[in-house]
C-alpha positions, -999 to 999 in steps of 0.1 A, spaced: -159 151 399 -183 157 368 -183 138 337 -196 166 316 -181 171 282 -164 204 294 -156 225 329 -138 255 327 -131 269 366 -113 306 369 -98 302 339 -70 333 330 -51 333 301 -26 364 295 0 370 263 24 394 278 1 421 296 -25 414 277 -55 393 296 -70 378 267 -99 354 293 -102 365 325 -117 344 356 -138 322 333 -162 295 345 -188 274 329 -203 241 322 -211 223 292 -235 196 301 -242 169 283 -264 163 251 -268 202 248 -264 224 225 -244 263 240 -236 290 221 -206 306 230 -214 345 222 -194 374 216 -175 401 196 -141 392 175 -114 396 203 -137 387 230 -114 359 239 -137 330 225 -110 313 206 -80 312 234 -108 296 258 -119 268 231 -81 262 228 -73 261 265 -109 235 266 -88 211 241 -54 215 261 -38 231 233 -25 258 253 -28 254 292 -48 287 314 -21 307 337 -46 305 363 -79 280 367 -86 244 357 -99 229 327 -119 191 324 -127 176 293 -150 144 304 -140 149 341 -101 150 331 -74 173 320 -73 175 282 -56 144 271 -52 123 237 -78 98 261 -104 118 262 -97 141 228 -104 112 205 -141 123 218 -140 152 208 -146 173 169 -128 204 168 -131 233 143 -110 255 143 -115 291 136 -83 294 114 -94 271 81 -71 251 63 -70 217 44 -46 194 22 -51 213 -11 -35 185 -29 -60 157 -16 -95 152 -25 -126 156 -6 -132 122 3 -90 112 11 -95 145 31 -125 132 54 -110 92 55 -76 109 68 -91 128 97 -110 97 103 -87 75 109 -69 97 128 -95 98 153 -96 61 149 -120 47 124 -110 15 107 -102 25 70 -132 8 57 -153 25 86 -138 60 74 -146 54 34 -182 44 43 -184 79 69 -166 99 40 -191 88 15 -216 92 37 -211 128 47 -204 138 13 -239 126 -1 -254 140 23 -243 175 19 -243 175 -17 -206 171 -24 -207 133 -38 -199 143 -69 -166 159 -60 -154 131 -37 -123 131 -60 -118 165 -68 -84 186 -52 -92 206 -24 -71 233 -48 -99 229 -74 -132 234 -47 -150 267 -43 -142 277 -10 -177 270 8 -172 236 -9 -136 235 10 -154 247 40 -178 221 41 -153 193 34 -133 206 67 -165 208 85 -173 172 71 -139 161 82 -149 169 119 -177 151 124 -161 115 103 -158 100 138 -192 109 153 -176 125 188 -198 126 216 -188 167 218 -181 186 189 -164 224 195 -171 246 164 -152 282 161 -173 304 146 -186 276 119 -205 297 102 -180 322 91 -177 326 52 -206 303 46 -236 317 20 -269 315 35 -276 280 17 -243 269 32 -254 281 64 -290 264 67 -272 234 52 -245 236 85 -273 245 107 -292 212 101 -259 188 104 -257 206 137 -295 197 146 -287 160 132 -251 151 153 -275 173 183 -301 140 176 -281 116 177 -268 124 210 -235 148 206 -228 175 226 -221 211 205 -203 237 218 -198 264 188 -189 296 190 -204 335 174 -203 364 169 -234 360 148 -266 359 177 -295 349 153 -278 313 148 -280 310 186 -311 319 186 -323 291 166 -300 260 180 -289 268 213 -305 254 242 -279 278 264 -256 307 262 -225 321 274 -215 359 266 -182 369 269 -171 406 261 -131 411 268 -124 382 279 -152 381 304 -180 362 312 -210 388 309 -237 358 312 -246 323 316 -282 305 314 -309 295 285 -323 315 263 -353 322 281 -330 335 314 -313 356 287 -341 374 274 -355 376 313 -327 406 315 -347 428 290 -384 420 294 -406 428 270 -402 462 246 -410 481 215 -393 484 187 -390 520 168 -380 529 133 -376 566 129 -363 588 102 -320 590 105 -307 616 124 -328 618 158 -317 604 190 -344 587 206 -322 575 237 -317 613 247 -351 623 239 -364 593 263 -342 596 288 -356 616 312 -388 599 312 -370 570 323 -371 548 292 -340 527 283 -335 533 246 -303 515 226 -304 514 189 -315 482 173 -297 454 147 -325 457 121 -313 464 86 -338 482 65 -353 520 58 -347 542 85 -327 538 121 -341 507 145 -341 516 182 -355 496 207 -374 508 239 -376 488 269 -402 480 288 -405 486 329 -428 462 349 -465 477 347 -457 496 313 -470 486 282 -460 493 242 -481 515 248 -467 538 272 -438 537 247 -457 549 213 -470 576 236 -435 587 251 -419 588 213 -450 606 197 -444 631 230 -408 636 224 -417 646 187 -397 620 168 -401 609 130 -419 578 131 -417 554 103 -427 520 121 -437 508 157 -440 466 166 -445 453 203 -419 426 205 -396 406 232 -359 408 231 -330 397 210 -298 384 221 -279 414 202 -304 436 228 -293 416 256 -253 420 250 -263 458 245 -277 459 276 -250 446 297 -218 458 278 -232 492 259 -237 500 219 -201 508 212 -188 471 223 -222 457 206 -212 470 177 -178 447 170 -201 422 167 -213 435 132 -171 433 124 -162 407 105 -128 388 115 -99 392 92 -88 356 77 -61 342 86 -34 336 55 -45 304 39 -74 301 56 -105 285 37 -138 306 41 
């Protein structure tokens, strides 16, 4: 049996009629870093809870380090989860010694580790402030903070980057590439594809409770190939203009002037042939780049534009939940 940090095999979960994972299976080896990819509802969350044992899949098998979930093996393990909370009485650093030692650090080993952390991300100054009296990034980091006291060998993060400011993000972003360096395993789960893009060393897609894809980055973007991305004035649809010349056409995540579309490329057709096809069809051109594919293209690609699009949704916070 593997040792990896996590196995899921067939795993099914249902609430009532409702399938909320269906048939999952993946691997997380170890000393890698997987983003776990999809929309809000996509069934991300109930599969990192069945991984920790917190609830158990109707059908299929789970192994955390070769074994069922288990206290054992959990005390290697830094969880996340998605819905935030804290101690709002306690301070930042009681806050990061507590989960500590609950994962088994000595109480002076959990000071020195609380102390640490919190000079490292900027938060030594507020070692004693309340959790109450934090901003709530501040409170976010703290939690975040709080997973990593023990140094696990695998660290599960659900959707980490949720209610962070951009600073807040890069600053997350590097503790990831630091616990990655000294040898942890990271599983963390998004609905956000750019921060896979620059951490992940795999991916798994999942659109309603499904596995849509597994493999590296590189496999990912193999699904597209090479296109052209299109910014034309609103209001003309370059998928039906294109489509009978045999161009797949889905609109594109850029933000910006005009509407993003991107054309993909066949085998033996060049940018090119694309400029020529979309200058042919008549549309308003504002801008035209040669480029390879994004991960939102790929989900596009294999579940369609209108389940694409709940990636751009933001999920609703749960009632005392710190973002």
């Amino acid at each position: 049996m593997s040792d990896a940090p996590l196995i899921l095999s067939h795993a099914t979960k249902r609430f009532g009629a409702f399938t909320a994972v269906s048939d999952l299976s993946f691997e997380v080896p170890a000393g890698q870093i997987i983003g776990f990819l999809g929309p809000n509802g996509a069934g991300k969350s109930t599969s990192l809870r069945m991984s920790l044992g917190v609830m158990a899949p109707d059908e299929g098998e789970v192994r955390l380090f070769g074994a069922p979930p288990e206290l054992k093996n959990l005390k290697r393990v830094g969880f996340l989860p998605e819905e935030r909370g804290l101690y709002k009485k306690m301070n930042a650093r009681d806050t990061i010694i507590y989960f500590g030692r609950l994962k088994g650090l000595s109480a002076s080993d959990a000071r020195a580790r609380a102390d640490e952390l919190l000079e490292a991300t900027g938060l030594g100054k507020f070692r004693t402030t309340r959790i109450s009296k934090l901003s709530k990034g501040m409170a976010q980091k703290v939690q975040i903070l709080s997973t990593l006291a023990h140094r696990p060998d695998f660290l599960i993060l659900d959707e980490p980057f949720s209610g962070l400011d951009p600073v807040n993000q890069q600053t997350l972003e590097d503790l990831i590439k630091a616990e990655h360096a000294r040898g942890a395993t990271i599983l963390f789960s998004t609905h956000v594809m750019e921060h896979a893009e620059r951490l992940c060393d795999r991916i798994v897609m999942l659109a309603r409770g499904r596995k849509v894809l597994d493999g590296t980055l590189e496999e990912a973007y193999a699904t597209l190939g090479s296109g052209a991305r299109i910014t034309l004035e609103p209001g003309f649809d370059l998928a039906a203009a294109l489509a009978p010349k045999g161009f797949g056409v889905h609109r594109a995540a850029d933000k910006g002037p005009g509407e993003a579309w991107r054309v993909d490329l066949a085998p033996g057709q060049g940018p090119q042939d694309a400029l020529r096809a979309v200058l042919e069809a008549g549309a308003p051109i504002i801008g035209f780049q040669p480029e390879e594919a994004r991960l939102r293209d790929v989900f596009v690609s294999l579940v369609g534009e209108a389940e694409a699009a709940a990636l751009d949704t933001p999920a609703v916070p749960t009632e005392g939940e710190v973002v």
